[in-house]
N, C-alpha and C positions, 0 to 999 in steps of 0.2 A: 504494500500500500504506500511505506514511502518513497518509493524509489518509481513506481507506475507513472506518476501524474509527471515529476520531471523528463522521465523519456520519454513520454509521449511529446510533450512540448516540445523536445529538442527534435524528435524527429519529423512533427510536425513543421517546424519551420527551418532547419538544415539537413534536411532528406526528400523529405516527400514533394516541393516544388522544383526538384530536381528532378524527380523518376523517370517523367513523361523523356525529359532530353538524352537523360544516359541513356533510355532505353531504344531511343531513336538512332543513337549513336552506334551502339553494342552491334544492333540488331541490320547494320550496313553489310560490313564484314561475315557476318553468320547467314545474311539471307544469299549473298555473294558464293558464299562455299557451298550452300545447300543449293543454289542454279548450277554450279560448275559440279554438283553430281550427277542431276538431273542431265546436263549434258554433254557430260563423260557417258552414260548410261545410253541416252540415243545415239553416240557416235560408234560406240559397240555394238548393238546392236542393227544399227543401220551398215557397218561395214559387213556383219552375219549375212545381211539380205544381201549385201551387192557379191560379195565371195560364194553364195548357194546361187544368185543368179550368174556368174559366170562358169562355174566349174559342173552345175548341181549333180554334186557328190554328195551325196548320205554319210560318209563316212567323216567326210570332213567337217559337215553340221555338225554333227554330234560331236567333236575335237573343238569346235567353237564355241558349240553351247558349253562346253565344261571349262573352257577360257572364261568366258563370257558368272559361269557360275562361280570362278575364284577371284572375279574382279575386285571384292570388296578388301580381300586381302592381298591386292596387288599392292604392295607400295608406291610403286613407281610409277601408277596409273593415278592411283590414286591423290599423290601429291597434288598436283593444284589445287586439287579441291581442300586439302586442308593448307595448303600457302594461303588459299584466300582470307582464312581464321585465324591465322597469325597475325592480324592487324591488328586484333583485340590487345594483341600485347602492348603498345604504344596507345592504344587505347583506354587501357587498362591502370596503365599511368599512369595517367592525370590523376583516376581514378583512386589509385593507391594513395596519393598525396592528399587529398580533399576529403576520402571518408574511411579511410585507412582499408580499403578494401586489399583483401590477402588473398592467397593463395591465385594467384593470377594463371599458372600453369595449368590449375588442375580444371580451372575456367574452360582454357584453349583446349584440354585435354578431351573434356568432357564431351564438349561440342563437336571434336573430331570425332566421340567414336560415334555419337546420335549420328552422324555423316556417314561412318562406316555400317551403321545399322540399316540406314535408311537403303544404302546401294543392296545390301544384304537381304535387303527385304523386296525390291524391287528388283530382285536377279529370279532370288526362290516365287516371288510370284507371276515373273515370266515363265520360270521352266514350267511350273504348276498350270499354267493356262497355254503353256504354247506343248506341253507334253502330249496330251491325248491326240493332238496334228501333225506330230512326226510321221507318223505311218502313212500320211494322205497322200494323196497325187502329188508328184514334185512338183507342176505347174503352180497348185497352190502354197505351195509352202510358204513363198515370199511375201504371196498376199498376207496368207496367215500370220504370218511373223509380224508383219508390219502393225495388223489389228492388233495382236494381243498388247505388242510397243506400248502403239495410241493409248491401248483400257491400263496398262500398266501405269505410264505417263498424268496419267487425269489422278 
């Protein structure tokens, strides 16, 4: 009880007319990383469709799709999309100074793996909707791939 009403007050008027801008801030860089998975994710599977429309080898689909299913633990694929969440760090900054905000890493950390989640989930629900169409006509396949993409995508 004695200690409520002074926090409140301090964060009422050195926090909380700030939230709206940090959060505008923060939220540059994280929505940046979460597009550049979104389209790491179409540029892999849009190369799936152009390599089955030139080759259309079954064998080699299948060798892509399972490329395609360890992307989220590609590193080296993966990097842009978390260089782009590294700006929280400078970001982060300021932040440190002004409201003693800590653990900065495990901020940027975090955010990468909700990133690594996110491709991980949007791989397993590609294979899970584009699996039952592997057996179809080759002609379609590319269509097919392309639809499930799109429903993945939304």
């Amino acid at each position: 009880a004695t200690v409520s009403e002074p926090a409140q007050k301090c964060c009422t008027e050195n926090i909380q007319p700030f939230l709206t801008s940090i959060l505008e801030e923060l939220m540059g860089p994280v929505s940046s990383g979460f597009t550049e998975v979104r389209s790491l994710f179409d540029k892999e599977v849009n190369e799936i469709i152009q390599d089955f429309q030139e080759t259309n080898d079954v064998t080699k689909l299948k060798e892509n799709m399972d490329h395609l299913m360890n992307l989220p633990f590609n590193s080296v694929k993966m990097e842009p999309c978390y260089l782009k969440v590294n700006l929280l760090q400078e970001l982060l900054q300021d932040l440190k100074s002004r409201f003693k905000v800590y653990h900065i890493d495990f901020v940027i950390q975090r955010t990468q793996t909700f990133m690594q989640e996110l491709m991980a989930n949007a791989v397993y629900t590609f294979e899970q909707l584009f699996s039952p169409s592997r057996q179809a006509d080759s002609a379609k396949v590319a269509t097919t791939i392309e639809k499930v993409k799109l429903r993945v995508l939304k």
